[in-house]
N, C-alpha and C positions, 0 to 999 in steps of 0.2 A: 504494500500500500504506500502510494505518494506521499508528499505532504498533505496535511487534512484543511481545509477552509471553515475557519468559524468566523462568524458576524463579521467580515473582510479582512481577516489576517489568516495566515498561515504557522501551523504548528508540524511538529513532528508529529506520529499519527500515537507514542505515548504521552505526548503534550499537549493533546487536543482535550480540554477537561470542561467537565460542564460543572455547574453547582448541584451540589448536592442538594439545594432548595427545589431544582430545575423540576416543573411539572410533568416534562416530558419522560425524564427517570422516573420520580415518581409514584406519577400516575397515566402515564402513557399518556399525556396532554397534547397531541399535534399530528404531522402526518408526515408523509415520506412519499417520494418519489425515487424509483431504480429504473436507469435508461442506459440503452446500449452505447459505446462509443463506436463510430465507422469513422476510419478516414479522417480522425482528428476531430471529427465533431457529433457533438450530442445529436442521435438520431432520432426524431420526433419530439424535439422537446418544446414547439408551442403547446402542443397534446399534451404532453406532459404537469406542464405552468398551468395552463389552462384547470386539468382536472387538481392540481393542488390547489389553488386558488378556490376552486368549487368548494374542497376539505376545510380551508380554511375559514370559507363563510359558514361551512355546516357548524363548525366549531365555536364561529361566534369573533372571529378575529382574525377578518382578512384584509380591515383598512389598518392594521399593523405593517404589513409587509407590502410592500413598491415591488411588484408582480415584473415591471421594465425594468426596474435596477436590478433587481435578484436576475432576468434574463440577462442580461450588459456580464454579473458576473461569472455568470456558469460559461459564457464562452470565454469568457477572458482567465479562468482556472483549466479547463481543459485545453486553452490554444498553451497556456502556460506550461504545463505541463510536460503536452509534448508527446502524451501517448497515443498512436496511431490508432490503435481500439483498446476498450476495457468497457467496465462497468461502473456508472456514476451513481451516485447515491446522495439525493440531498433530502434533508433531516428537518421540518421545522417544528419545535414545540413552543408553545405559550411561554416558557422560561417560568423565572424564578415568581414565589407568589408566598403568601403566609399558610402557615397548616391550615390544610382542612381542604374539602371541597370546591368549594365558591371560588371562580376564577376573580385574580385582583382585577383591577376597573380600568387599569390602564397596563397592559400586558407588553413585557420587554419580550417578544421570543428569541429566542436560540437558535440561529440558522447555521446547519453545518455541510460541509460537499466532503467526501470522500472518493476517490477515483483508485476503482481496482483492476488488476487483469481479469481477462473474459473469461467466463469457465472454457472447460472442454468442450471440444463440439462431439456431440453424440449422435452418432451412425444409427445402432439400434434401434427399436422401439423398446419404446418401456411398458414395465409392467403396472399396473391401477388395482388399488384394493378401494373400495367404499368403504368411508370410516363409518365405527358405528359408536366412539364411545364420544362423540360432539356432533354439533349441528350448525350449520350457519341461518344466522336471525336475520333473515328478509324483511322482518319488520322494520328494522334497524336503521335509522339512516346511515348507522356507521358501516353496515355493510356498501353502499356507494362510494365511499374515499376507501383513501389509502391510512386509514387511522395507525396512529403507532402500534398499540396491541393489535399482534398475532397469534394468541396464546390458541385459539381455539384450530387454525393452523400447523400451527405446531405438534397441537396432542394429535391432529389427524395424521400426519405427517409421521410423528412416531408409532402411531398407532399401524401404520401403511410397511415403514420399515422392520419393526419387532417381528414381521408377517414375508420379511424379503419383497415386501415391491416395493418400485420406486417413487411412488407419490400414491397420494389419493384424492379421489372421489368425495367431496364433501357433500352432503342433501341438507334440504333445507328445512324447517321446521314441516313440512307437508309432505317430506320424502321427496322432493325432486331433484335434481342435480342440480346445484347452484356453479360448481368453479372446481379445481384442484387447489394444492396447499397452496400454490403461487403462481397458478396461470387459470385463464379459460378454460372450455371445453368445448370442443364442437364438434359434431358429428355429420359426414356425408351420404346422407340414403334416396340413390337413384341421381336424379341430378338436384338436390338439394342442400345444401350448407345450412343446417339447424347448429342453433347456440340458444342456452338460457338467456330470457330474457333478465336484465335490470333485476324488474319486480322477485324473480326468484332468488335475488339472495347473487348475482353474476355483479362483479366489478365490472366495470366501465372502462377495458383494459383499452388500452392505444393499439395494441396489435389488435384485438378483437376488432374495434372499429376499420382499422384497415381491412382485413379478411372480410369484414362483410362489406366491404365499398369495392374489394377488387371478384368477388364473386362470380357475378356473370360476366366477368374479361376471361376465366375460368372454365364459364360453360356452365356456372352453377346458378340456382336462384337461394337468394341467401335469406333465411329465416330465423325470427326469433322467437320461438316457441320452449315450453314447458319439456324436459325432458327425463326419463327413468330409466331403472337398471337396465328393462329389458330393452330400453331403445340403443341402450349402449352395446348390449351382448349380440343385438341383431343388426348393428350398421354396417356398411361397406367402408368404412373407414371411421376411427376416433383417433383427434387430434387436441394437443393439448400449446398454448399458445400464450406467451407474453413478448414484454418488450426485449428482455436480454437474448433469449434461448431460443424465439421465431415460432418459427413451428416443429414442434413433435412429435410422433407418431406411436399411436399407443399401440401393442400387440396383445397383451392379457389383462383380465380386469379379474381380479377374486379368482385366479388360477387358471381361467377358460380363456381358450385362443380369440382371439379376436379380429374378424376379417380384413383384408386388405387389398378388396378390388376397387380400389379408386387411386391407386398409383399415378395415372396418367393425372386427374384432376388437381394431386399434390403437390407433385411437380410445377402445374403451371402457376399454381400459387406461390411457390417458394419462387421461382422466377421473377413474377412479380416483386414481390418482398424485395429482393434480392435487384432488381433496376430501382426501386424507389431507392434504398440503399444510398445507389452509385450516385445518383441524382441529387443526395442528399437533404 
């Protein structure tokens, strides 16, 4: 990890220190945004500001933070930087406040960037277990941002690995598939692109929204509809999709094969993906 960016200086990444008053520590007070880097620059990231910005108002304090200045710095930390790709990570929480609940009345937050190397790129399909010991809350608003807490994430997540797959399947208070531990979900049946909608508990991921905008360039027609186990165990393809990792491809869910006649239609999406890219 680079140097780390807090409220416009730079530290070493064990000098980057918050207050231990810091809301964000905590009580998970703020939200987060994770974007890919191509080619020196933040890929997608009006998308990006955009839906933090959304998090921000959910929260209640979004005329804290200058949405254009914080954009002016995130290019100018990644041109700084100097890394041709990785993964950026910026962090904002409400900041420091007095015990207790009740946010103070006039909120200093804590804005931080961290820039990492890209994971690995993964060839294979992965394997999907449906978690069963959490649920994701649709009702939620905090199911729409990027809120700090990801605890319910997480316990799926290890609940998916204890079991040897590599992510899971989260449903939503009503049993339907809302998302994986940290991407979309979407499934191709016939010529159709189905993804949970919003309402079921699904982020508002930036790839998602590209995938369904590049669709029918595809061959697909792209839908948001309700979706369940068995629409996963019967599709011609399940794909799992964020900003860092693109798109994935599932092969088993809860131990059974899971099909993969839609090869050609994945490809042209990944093409796609892959010109926006270049385009930047």
């Amino acid at each position: 990890m680079t140097r780390i960016w807090r409220n416009g200086e730079l530290f070493a990444p064990d000098e980057a220190c918050v207050s231990a008053a810091d809301r964000g520590f905590l009580l998970g007070d703020g939200v987060f945004e994770t974007l890919a880097v191509h080619n020196g620059k933040p890929f997608d990231l009006p998308a990006h500001l955009e839906r933090l910005a959304f998090g921000l108002a959910v929260l209640g304090f979004a005329d804290t933070v200058d949405i254009d200045r914080l954009h002016a710095e995130i290019v100018r930390y990644v041109a700084d930087d100097g890394a041709k790709s990785g993964v950026l990570r910026i962090t904002v929480s409400r900041g420091g406040g007095p015990r207790g609940l009740a946010p103070p009345p006039e909120p200093r937050p804590t804005i931080v960037m961290s820039l990492s190397p890209p994971p690995p790129a993964r060839e294979e399909p992965i394997s999907l277990h449906i978690a069963a010991a959490t649920r994701r809350n649709e009702l939620s608003p905090v199911s729409r941002i990027k809120a700090l807490p990801y605890l319910d994430n997480i316990i799926a997540l290890q609940e998916a690995r204890s079991l040897e797959a590599d992510d899971a399947l989260m449903l939503n208070t009503c049993g339907a598939i809302a998302c994986a531990s940290a991407a979309n979900v979407f499934i191709i049946r016939g010529d159709r692109l189905e993804t949970p909608p919003v309402a079921d508990g699904a982020l508002p991921g930036t790839m998602r929204a590209r995938l369904l905008s590049m669709a029918q360039a595809a061959g697909l027609t792209a839908m948001e509809t309700s979706l369940f186990a068995n629409d996963v165990a019967e599709a011609d393809h399940v794909l799992l999709t964020n900003s860092v990792r693109g798109i994935v491809e599932a092969g088993r869910c809860d131990g059974a094969a899971l099909a993969r006649r839609a090869g050609g239609a994945v490809g042209q999406l990944r093409a796609l993906i892959a010109a926006a890219i270049e385009e930047g």
